[in-house]
N, CA, C and O atoms as CSV, one atom per row, in Angstrom:
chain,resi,resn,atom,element,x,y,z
A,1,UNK,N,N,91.919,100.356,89.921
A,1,UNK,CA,C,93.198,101.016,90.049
A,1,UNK,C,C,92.995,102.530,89.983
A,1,UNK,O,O,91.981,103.024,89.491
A,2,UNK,N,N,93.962,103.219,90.477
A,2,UNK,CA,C,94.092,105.124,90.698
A,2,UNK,C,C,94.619,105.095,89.993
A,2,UNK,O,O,95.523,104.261,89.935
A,3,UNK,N,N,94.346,106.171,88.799
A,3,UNK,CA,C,95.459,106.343,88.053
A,3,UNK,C,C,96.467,107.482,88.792
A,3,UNK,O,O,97.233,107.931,87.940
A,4,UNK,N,N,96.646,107.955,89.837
A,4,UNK,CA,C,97.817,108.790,90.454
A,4,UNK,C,C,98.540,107.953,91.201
A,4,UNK,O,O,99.553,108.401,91.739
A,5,UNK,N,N,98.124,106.388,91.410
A,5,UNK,CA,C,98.992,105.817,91.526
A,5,UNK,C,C,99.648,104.877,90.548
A,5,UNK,O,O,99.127,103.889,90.030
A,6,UNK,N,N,100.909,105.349,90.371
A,6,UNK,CA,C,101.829,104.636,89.406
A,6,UNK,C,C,102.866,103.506,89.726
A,6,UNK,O,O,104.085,103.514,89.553
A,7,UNK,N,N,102.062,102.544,90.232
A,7,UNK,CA,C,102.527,101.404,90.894
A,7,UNK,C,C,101.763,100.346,91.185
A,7,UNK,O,O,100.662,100.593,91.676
A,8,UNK,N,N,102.136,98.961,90.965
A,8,UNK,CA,C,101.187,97.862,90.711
A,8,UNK,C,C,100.179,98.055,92.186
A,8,UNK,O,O,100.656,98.627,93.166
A,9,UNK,N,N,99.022,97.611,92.194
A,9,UNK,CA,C,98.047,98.212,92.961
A,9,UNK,C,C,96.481,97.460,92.686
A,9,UNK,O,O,96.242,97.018,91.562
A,10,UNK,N,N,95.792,97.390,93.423
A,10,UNK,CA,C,94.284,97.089,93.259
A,10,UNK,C,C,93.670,97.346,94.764
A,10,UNK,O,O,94.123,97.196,95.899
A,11,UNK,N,N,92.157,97.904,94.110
A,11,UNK,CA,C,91.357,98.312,95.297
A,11,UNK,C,C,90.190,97.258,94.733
A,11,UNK,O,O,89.750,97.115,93.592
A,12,UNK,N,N,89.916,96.688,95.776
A,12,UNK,CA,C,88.625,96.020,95.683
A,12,UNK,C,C,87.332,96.230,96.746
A,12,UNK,O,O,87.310,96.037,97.962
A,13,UNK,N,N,86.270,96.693,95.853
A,13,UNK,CA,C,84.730,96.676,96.401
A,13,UNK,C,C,84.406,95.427,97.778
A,13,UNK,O,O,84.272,94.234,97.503
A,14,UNK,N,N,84.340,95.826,98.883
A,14,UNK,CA,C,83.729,95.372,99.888
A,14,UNK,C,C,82.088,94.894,99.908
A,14,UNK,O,O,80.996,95.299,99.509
A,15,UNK,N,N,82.646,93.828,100.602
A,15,UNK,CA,C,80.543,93.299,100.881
A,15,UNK,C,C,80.250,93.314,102.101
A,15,UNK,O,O,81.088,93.803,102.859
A,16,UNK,N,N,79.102,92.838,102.615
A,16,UNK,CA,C,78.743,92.209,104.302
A,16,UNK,C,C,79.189,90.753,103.834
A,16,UNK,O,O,79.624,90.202,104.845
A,17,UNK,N,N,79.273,89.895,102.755
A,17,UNK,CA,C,79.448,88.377,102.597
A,17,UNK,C,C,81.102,88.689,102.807
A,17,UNK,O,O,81.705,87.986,103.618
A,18,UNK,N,N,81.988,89.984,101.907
A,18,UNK,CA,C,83.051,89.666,102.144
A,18,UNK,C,C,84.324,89.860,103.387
A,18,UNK,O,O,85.542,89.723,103.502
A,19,UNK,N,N,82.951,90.331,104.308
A,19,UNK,CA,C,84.178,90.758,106.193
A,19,UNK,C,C,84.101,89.381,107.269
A,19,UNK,O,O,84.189,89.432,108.496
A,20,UNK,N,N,83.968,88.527,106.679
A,20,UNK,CA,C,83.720,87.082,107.268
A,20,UNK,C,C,85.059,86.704,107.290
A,20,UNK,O,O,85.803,87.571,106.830
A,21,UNK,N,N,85.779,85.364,107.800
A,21,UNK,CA,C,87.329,84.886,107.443
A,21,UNK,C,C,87.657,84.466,105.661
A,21,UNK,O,O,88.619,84.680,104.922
A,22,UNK,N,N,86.292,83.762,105.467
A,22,UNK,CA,C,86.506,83.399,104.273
A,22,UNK,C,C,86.433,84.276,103.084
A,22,UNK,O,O,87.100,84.248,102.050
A,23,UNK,N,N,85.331,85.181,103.517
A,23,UNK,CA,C,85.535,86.083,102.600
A,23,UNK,C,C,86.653,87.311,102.382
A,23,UNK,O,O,86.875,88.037,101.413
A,24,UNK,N,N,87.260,87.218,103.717
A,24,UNK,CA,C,88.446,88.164,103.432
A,24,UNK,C,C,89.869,87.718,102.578
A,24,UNK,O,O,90.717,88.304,101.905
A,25,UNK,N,N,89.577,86.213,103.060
A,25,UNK,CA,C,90.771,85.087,101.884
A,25,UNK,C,C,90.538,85.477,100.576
A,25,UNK,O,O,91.455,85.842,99.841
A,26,UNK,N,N,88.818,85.405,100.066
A,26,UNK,CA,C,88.734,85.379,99.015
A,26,UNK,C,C,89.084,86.366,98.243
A,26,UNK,O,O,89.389,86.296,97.053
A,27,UNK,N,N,89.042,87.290,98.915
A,27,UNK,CA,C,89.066,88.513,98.438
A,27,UNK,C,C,90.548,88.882,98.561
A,27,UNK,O,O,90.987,89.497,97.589
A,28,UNK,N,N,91.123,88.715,99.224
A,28,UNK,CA,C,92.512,88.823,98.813
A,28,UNK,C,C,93.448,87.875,97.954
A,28,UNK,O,O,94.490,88.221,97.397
A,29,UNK,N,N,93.014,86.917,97.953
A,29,UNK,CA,C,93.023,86.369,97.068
A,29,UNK,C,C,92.976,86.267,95.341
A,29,UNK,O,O,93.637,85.568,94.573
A,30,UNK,N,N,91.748,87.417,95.055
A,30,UNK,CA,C,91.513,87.927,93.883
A,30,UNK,C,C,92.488,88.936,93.533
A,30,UNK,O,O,92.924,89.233,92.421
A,31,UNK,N,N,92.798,89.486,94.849
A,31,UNK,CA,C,93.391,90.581,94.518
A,31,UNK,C,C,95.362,90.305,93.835
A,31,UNK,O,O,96.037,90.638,92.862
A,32,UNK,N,N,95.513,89.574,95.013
A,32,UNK,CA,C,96.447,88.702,94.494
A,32,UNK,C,C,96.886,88.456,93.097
A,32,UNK,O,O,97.876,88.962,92.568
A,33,UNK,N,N,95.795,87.380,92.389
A,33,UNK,CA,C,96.009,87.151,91.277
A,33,UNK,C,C,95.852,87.796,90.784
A,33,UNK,O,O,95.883,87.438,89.606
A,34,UNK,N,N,95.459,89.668,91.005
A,34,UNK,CA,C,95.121,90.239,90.130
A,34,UNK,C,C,96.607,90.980,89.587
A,34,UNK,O,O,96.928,91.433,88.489
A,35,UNK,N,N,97.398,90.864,91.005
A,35,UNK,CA,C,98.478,92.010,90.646
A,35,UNK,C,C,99.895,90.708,90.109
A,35,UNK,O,O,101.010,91.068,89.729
A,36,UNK,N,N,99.593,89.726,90.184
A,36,UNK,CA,C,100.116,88.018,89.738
A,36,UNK,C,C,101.638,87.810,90.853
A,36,UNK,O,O,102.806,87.485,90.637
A,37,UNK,N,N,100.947,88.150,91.930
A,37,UNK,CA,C,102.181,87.837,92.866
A,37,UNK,C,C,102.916,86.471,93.531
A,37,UNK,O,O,103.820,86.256,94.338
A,38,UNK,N,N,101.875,85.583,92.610
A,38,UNK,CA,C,102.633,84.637,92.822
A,38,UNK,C,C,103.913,84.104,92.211
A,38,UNK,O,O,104.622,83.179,92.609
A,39,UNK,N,N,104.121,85.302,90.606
A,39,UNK,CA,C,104.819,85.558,90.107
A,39,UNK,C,C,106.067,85.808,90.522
A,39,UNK,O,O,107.051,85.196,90.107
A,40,UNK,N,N,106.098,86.881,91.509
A,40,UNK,CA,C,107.070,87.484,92.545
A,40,UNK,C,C,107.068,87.226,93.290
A,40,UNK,O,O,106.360,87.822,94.101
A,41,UNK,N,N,107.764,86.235,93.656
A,41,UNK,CA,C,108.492,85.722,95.069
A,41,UNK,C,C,109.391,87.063,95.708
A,41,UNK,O,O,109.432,87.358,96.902
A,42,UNK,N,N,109.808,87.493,95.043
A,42,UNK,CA,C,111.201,88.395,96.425
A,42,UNK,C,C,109.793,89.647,96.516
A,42,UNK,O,O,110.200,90.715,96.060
A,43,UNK,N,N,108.881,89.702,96.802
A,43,UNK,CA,C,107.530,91.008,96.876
A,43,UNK,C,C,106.928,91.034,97.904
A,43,UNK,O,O,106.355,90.011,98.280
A,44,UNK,N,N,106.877,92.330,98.733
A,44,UNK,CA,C,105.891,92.052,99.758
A,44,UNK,C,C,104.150,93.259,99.338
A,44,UNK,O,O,103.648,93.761,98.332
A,45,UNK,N,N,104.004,93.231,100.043
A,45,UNK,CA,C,101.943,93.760,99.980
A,45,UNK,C,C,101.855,94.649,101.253
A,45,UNK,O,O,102.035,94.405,102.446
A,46,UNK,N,N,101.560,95.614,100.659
A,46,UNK,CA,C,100.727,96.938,101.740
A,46,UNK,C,C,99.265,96.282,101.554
A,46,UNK,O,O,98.784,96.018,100.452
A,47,UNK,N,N,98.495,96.010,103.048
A,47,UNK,CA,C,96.922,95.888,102.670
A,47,UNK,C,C,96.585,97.058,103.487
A,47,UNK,O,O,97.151,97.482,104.494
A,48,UNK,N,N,95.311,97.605,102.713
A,48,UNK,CA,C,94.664,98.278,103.639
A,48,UNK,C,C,93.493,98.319,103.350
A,48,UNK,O,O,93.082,98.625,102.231
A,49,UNK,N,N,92.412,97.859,104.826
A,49,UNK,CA,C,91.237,97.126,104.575
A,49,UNK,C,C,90.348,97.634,105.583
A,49,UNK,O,O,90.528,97.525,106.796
A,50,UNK,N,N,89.042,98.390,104.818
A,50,UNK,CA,C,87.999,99.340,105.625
A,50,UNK,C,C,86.548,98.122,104.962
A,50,UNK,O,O,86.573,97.244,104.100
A,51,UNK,N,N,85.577,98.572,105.749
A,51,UNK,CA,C,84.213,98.138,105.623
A,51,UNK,C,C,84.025,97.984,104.261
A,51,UNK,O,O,83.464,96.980,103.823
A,52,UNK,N,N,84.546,99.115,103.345
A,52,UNK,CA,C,83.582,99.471,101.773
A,52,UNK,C,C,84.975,98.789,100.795
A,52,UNK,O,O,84.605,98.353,99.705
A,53,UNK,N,N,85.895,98.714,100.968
A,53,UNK,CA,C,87.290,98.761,100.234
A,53,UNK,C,C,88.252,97.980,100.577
A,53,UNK,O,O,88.486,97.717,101.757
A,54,UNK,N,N,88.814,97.593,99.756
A,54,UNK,CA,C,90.604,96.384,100.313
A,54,UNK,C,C,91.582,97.220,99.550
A,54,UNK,O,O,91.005,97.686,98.568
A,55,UNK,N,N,92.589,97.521,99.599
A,55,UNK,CA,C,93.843,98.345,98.816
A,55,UNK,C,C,94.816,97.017,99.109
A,55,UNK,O,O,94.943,96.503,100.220
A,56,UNK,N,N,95.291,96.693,98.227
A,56,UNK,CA,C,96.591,96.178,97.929
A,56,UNK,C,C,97.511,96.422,96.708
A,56,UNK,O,O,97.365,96.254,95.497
A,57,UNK,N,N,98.677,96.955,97.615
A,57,UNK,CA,C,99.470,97.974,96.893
A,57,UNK,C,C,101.022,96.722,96.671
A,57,UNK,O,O,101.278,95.989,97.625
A,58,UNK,N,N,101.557,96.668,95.883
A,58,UNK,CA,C,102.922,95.653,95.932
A,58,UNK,C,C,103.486,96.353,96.119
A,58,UNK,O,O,103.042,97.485,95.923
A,59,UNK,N,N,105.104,96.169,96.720
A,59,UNK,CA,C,106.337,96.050,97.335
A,59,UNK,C,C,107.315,95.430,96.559
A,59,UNK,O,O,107.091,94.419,95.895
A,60,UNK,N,N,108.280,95.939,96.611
A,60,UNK,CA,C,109.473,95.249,95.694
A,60,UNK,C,C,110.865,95.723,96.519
A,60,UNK,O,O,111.667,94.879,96.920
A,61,UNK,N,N,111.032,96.947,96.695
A,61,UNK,CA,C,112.444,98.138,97.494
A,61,UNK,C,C,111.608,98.946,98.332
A,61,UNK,O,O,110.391,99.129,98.354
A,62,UNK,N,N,112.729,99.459,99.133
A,62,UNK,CA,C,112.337,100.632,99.583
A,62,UNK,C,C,112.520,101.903,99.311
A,62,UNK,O,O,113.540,102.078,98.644
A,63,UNK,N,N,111.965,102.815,99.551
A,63,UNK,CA,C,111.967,104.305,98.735
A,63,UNK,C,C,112.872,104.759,99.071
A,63,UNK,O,O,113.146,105.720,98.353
A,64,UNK,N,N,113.893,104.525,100.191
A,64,UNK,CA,C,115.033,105.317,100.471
A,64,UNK,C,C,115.738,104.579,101.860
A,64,UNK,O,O,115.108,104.008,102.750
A,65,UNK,N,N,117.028,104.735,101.795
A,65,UNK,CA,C,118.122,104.033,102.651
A,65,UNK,C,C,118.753,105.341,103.993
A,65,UNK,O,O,119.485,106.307,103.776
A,66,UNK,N,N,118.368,105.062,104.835
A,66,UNK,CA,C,118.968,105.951,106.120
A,66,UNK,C,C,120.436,105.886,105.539
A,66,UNK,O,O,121.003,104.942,104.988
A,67,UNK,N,N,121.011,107.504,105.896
A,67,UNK,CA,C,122.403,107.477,106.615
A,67,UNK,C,C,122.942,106.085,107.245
A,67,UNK,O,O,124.172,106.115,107.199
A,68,UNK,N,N,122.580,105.149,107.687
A,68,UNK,CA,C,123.004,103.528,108.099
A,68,UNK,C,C,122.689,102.818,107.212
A,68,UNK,O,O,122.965,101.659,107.522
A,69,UNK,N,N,122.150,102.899,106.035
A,69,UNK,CA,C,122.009,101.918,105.117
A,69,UNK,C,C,120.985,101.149,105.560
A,69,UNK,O,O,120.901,99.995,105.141
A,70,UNK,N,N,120.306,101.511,106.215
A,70,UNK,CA,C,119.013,100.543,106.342
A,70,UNK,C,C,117.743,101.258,105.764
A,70,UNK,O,O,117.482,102.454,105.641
A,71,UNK,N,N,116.929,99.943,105.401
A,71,UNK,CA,C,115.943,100.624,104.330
A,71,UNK,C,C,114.196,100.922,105.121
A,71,UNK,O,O,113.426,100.450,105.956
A,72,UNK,N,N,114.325,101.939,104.226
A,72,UNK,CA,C,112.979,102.665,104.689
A,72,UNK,C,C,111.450,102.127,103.899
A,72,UNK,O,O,111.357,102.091,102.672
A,73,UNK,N,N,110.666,101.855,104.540
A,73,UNK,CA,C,109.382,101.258,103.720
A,73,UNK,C,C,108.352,102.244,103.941
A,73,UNK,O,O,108.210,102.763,105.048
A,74,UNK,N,N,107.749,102.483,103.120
A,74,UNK,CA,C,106.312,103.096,103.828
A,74,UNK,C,C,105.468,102.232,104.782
A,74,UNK,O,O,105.681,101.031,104.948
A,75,UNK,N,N,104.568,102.875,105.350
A,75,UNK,CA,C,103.818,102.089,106.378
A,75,UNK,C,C,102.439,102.010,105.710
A,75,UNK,O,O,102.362,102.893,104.856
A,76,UNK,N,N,101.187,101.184,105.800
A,76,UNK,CA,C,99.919,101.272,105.086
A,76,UNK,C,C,99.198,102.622,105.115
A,76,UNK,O,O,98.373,103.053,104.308
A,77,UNK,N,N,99.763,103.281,106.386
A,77,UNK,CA,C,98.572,104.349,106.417
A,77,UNK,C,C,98.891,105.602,105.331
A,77,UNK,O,O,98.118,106.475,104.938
A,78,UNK,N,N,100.451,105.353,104.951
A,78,UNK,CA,C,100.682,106.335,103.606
A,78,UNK,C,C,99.466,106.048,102.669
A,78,UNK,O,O,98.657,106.966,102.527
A,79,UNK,N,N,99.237,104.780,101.967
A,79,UNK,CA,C,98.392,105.098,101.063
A,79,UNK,C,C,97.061,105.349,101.290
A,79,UNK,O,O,96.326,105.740,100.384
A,80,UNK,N,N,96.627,105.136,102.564
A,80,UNK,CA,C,95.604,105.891,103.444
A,80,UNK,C,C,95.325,107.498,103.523
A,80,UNK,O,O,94.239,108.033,103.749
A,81,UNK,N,N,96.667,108.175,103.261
A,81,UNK,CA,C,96.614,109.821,103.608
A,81,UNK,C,C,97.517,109.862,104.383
A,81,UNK,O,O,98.053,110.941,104.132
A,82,UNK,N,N,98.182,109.287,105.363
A,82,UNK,CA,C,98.652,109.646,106.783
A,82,UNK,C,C,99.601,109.187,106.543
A,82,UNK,O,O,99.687,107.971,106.713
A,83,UNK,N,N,100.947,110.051,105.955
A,83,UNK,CA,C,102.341,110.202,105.840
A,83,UNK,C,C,103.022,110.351,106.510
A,83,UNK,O,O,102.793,111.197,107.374
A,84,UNK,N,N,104.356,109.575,106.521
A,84,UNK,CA,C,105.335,109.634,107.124
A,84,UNK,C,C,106.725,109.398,106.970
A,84,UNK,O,O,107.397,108.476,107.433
A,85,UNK,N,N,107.129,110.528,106.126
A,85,UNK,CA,C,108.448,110.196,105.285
A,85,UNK,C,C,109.762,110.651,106.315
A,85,UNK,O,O,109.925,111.541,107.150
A,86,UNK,N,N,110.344,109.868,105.937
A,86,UNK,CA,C,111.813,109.879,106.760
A,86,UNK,C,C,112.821,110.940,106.309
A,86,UNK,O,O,113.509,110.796,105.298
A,87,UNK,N,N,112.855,111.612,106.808
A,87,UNK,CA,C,113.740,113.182,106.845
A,87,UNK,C,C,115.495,112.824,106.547
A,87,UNK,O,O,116.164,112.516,107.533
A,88,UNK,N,N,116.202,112.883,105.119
A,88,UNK,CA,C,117.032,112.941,104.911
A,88,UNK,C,C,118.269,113.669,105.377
A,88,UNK,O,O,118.607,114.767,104.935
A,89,UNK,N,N,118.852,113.059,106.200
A,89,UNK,CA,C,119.998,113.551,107.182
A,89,UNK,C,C,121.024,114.436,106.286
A,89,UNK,O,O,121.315,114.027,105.163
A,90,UNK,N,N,121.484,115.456,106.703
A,90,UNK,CA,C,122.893,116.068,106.011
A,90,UNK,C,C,123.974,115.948,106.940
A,90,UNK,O,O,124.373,116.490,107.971
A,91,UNK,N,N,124.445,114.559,105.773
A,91,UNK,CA,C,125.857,113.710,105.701
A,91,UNK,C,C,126.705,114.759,104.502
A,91,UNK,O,O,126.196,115.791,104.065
A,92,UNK,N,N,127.829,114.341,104.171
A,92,UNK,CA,C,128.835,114.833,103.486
A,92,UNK,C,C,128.017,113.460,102.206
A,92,UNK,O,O,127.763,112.264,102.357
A,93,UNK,N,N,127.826,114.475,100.958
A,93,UNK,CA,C,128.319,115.504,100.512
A,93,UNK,C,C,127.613,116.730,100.401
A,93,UNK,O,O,128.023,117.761,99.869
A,94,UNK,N,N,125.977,116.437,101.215
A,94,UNK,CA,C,124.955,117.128,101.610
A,94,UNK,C,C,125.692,118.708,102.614
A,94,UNK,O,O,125.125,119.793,102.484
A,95,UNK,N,N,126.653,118.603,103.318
A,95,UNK,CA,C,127.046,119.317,104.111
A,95,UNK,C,C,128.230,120.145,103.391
A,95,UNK,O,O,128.912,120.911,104.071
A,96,UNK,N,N,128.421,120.017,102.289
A,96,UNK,CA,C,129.109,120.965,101.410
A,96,UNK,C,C,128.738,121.320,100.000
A,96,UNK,O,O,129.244,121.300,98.878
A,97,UNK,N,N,127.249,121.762,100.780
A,97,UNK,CA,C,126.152,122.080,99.326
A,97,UNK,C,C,125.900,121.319,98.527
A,97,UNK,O,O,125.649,121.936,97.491
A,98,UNK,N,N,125.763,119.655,98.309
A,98,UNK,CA,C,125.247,118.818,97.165
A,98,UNK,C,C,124.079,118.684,98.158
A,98,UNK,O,O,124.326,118.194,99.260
A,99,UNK,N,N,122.810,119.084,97.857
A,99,UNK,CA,C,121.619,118.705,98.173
A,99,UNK,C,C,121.375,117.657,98.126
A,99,UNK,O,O,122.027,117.255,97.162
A,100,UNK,N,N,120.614,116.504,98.699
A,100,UNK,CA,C,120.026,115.396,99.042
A,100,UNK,C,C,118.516,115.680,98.736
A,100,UNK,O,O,117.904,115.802,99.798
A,101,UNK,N,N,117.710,115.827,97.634
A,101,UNK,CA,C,116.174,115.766,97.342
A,101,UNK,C,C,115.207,115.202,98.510
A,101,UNK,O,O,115.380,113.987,98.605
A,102,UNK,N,N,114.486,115.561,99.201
A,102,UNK,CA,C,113.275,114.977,99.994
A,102,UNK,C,C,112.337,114.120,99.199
A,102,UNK,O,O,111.563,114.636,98.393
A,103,UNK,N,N,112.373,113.129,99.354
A,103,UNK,CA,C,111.491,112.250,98.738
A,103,UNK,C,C,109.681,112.457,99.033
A,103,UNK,O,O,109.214,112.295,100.160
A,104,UNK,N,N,108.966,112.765,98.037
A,104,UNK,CA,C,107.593,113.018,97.844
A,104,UNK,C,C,106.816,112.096,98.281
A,104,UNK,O,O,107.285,110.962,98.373
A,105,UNK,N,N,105.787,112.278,98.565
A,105,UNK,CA,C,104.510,110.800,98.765
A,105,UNK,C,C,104.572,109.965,97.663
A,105,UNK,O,O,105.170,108.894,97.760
A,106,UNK,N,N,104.021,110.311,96.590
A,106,UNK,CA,C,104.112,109.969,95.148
A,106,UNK,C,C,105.337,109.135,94.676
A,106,UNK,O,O,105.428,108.054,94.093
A,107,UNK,N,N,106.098,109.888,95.066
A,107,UNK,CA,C,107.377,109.516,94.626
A,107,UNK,C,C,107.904,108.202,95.385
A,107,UNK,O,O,108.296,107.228,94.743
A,108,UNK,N,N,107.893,108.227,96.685
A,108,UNK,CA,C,108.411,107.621,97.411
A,108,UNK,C,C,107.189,105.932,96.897
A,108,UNK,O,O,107.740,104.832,96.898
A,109,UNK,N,N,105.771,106.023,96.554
A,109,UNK,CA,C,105.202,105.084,96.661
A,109,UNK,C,C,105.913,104.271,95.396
A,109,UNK,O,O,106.475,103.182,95.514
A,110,UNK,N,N,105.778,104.991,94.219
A,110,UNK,CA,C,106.234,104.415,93.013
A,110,UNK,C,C,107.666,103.742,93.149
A,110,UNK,O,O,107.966,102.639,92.692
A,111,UNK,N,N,108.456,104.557,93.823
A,111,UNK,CA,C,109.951,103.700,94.256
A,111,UNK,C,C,109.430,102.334,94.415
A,111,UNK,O,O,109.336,101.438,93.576
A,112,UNK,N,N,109.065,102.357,95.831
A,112,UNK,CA,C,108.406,100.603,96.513
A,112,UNK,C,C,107.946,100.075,95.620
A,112,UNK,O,O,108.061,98.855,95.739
A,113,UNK,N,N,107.164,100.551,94.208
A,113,UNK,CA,C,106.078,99.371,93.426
A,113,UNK,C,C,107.337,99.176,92.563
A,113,UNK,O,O,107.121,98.028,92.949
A,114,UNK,N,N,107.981,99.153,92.106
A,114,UNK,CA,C,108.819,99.143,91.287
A,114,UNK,C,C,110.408,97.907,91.368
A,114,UNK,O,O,111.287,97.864,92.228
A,115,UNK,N,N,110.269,97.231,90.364
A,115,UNK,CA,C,111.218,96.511,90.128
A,115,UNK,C,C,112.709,96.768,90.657
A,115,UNK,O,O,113.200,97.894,90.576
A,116,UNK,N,N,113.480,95.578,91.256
A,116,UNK,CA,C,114.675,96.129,91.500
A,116,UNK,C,C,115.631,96.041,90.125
A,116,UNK,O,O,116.775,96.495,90.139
């Protein structure tokens, strides 16, 4: 685990035994039970999976709701580096000076790991 990330999470060590089919089960698998998602049924999983490393990050909400009320998720390559946060529209009451905060990388990840 990162400790700058503050949200249920596990990175697991890559093999040559573990880029096979079975070994990618297994290995997510571990990872799985590591973060106990079988626990959480209503949860979904960011994977993100290179030669040396597996990231699996949990899901619970999304970090923020469009002007339409539809919800915004991060995509895997956020916890990769490669951001892409959704630009908070000025609606009323934003349009008569109550600011609307821009949601952070950080910020926005910990939202998603987090309990509703």
């Amino acid at each position: 685990m990162l400790p700058e990330y503050n949200f249920k999470h596990v990175i697991y060590k890559m093999t040559e035994m573990n880029l096979s089919q079975e070994g990618l089960v297994y290995s997510y698998t571990k990872c799985a039970v590591f973060l106990g998602l079988k626990d959480e049924e209503h949860s979904g999983v960011t994977v993100v999976l290179s030669k040396k490393w597996m990231l699996v990050a949990q899901i619970q909400q999304p970090y923020m709701h469009s002007s339409e009320d539809y919800p915004c998720y991060l995509d895997g390559f956020a916890y990769a580096g490669l951001v892409q946060l959704q630009e908070v529209e000025k609606v009323w009451p934003s349009t008569v000076g109550q600011q609307i905060e821009q949601k952070h990388v950080f910020e926005s990840m910990e939202k998603q790991g987090q309990g509703f």
